[in-house]
C-alpha positions in Angstrom: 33.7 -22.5 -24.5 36.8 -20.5 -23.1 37.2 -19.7 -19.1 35.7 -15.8 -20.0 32.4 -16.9 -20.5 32.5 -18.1 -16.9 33.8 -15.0 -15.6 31.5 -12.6 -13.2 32.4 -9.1 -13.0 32.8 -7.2 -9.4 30.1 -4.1 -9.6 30.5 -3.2 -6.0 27.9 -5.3 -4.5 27.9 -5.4 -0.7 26.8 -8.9 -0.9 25.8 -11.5 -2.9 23.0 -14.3 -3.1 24.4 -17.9 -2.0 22.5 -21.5 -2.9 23.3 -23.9 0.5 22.9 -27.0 -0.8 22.3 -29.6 2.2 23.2 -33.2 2.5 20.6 -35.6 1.4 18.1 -33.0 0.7 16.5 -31.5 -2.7 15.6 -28.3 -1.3 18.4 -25.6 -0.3 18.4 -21.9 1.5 19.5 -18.8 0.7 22.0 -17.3 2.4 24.2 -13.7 1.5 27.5 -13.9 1.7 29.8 -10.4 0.7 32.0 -11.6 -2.6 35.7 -12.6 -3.1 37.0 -10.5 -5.5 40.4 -11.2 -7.8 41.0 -9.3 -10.9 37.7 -7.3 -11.1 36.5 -10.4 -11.0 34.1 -12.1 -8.4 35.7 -15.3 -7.8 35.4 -18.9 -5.5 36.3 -18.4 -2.1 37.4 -22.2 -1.3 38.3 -20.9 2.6 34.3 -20.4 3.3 33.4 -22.9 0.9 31.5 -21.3 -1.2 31.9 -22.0 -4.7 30.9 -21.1 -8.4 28.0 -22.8 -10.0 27.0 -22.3 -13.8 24.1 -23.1 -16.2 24.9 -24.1 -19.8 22.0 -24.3 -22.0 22.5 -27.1 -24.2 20.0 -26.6 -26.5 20.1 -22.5 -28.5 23.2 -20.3 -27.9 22.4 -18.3 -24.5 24.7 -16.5 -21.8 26.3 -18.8 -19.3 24.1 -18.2 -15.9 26.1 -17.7 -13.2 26.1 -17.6 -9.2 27.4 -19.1 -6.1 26.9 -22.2 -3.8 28.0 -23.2 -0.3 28.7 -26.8 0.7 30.1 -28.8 -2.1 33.4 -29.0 -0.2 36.1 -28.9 -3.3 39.6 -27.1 -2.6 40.2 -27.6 -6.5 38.6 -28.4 -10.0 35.6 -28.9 -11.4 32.6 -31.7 -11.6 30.0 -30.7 -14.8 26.9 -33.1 -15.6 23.9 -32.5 -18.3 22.4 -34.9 -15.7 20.5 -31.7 -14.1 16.8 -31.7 -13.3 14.6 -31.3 -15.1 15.6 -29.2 -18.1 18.8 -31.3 -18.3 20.8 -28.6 -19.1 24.7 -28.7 -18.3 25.3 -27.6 -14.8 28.6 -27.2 -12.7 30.4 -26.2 -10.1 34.4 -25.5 -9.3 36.7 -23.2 -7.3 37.8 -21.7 -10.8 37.1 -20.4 -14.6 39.6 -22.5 -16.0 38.4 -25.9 -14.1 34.6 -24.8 -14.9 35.6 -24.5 -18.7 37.3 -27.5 -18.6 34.3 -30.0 -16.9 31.7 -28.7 -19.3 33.9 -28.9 -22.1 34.3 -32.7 -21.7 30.2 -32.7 -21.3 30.1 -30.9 -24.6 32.4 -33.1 -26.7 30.8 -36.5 -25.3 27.5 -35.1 -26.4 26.4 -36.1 -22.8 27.6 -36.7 -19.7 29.5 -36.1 -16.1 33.0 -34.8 -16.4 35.7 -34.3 -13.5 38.7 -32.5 -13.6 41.6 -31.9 -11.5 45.2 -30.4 -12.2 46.1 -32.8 -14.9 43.5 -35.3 -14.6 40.3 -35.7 -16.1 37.9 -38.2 -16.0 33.9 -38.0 -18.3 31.3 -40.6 -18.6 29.9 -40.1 -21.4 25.8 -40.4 -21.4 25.1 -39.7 -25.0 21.7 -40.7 -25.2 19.8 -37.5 -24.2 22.4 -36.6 -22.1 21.3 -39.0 -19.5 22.2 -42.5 -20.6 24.5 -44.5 -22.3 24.5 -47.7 -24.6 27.3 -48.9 -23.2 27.2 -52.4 -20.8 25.7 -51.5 -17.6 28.6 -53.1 -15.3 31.2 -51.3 -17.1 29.3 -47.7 -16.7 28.7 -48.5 -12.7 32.5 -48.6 -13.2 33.0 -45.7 -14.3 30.7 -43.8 -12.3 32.3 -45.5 -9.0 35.7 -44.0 -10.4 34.6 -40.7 -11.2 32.6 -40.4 -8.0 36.0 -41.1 -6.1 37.8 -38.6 -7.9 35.1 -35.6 -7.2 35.3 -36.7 -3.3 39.3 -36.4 -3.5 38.7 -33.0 -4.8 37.5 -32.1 -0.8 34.0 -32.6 -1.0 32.1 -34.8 1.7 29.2 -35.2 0.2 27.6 -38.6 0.1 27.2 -38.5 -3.5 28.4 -35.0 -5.4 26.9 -35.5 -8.6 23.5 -36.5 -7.1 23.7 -32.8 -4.9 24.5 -30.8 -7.9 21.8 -32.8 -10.1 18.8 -31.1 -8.4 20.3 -27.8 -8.4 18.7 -26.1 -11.3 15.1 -27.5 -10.1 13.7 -24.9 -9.7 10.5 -26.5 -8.5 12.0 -27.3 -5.2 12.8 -24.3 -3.0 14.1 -22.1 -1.9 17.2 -20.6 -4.2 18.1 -22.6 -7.8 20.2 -21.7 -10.8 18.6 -21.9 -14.1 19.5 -21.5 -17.2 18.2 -17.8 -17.4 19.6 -16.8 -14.0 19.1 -17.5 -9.9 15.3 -18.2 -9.2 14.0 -17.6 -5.4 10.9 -20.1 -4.9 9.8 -18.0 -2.0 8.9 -14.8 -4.3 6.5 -16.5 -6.8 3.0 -17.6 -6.2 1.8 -20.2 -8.5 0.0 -19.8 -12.1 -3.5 -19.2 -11.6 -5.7 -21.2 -14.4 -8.9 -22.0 -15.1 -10.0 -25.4 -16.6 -13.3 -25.1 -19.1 -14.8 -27.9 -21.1 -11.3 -29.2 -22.1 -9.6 -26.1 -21.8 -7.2 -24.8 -19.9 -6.3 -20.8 -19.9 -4.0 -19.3 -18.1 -5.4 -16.3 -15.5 -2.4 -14.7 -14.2 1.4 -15.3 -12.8 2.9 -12.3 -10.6 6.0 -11.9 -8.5 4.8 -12.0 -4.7 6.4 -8.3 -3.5 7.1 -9.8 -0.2 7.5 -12.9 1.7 5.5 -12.6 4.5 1.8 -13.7 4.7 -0.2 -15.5 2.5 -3.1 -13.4 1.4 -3.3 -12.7 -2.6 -3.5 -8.6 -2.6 -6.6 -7.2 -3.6 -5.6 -5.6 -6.9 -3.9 -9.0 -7.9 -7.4 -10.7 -7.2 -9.4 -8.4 -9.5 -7.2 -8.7 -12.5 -8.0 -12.7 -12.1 -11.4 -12.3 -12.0 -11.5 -9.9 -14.8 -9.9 -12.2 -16.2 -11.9 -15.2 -15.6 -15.0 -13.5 -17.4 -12.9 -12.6 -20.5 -11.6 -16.6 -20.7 -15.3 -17.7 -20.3 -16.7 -15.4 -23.0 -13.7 -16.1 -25.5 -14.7 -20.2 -24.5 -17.8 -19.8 -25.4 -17.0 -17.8 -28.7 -15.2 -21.0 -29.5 -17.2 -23.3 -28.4 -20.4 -21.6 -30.6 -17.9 -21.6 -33.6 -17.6 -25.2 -33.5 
């Protein structure tokens, strides 16, 4: 991969969507921030701490998802790790394109991994098995990790563990704002997948984007369609089940 593909283009937005990751914790917030710009470019802004984050997919060739998170602390480089709940895709963070490029690179060639990067130095632990593992002796990877972990922390970060933080960042299970693979994902603006189960099957009703984030009541119109259809699973169940 080559820095560009990190890059974000500046389209005049007044502001833009921040993850705030918190110590300890798998969930985050949103917050807006408006962008540093260099270039054309929307860039890191290491004074207010808020720093790039991307989303490599590691399995099909797909566009680099991009955005921004606050709290990881670094005033330079890059960690990366495939190590990334729960799609295990390649996910890092840095103050620039170059350092970005640079971590997941490592990731890439190892097959695997957690990768840090700083100036001249680079360190990677290669997990190749999965991208979460390795088959190496399990004293001399707690090694490892103990020294990479140290170098992430000298980057600025005060974290209690940095690759542990930016593991659960693509969940998107756990709210409120994640980064997948396909883009930012808001866990307040989705309801969940209505289903139905019916003699050992299961068919999906309906999914919708919830239009605003106040109350709880299912609209109306939302509440027809489901049970519309409801009635159409149960007939095409019972065509089925006849046909057997």
């Amino acid at each position: 991969m080559s820095p560009a593909d990190f890059a974000i283009p500046f389209t005049g937005q007044k502001t833009i969507p921040v993850i705030e990751a918190l110590e300890g914790q798998l969930i985050t917030n949103r917050l807006e921030y408006p962008p540093k710009t260099a270039g054309g470019q929307i860039v890191s802004d290491t004074e207010r701490d808020i720093l790039k984050i991307v989303v490599v997919n590691r399995y099909h060739k797909a566009p680099v998802a991009k955005a921004f998170i606050k709290n990881i602390g670094f005033k330079e480089g890059a960690i990366a790790s495939s190590v990334a709940h729960d799609s295990h895709n390649i996910v890092a963070v840095g103050v620039d394109d170059e350092s970005l490029c640079r971590a997941v690179n490592l990731v890439i060639e190892q097959k695997g991994g957690i990768s840090c990067v700083s100036g001249d130095g680079e360190i990677v632990l290669g997990l190749p098995v999965a991208g979460l593992m390795s088959d190496e002796d399990g004293y001399r990877v707690a090694h490892a990790y103990t020294t990479i972990d140290a170098m992430a922390k000298s980057l600025g970060s005060s974290l209690a563990a940095p690759f542990m933080t930016l593991s659960f960042m693509a969940l998107l299970v756990i709210p409120h704002l994640k980064l997948s693979d396909k883009g930012l994902f808001d866990g307040d603006t989705f309801r969940a997948v209505y289903t139905v189960r019916l003699k050992g099957a299961i068919y999906v009703l309906h999914a919708f984007q919830k239009k605003s984030k106040k109350g709880i009541a299912t609209p109306k119109t939302e509440i027809d369609k489901i049970k519309s259809r409801l009635r159409d699973a149960q007939l095409l169940h019972a065509e089925r089940t006849d046909a057997k």
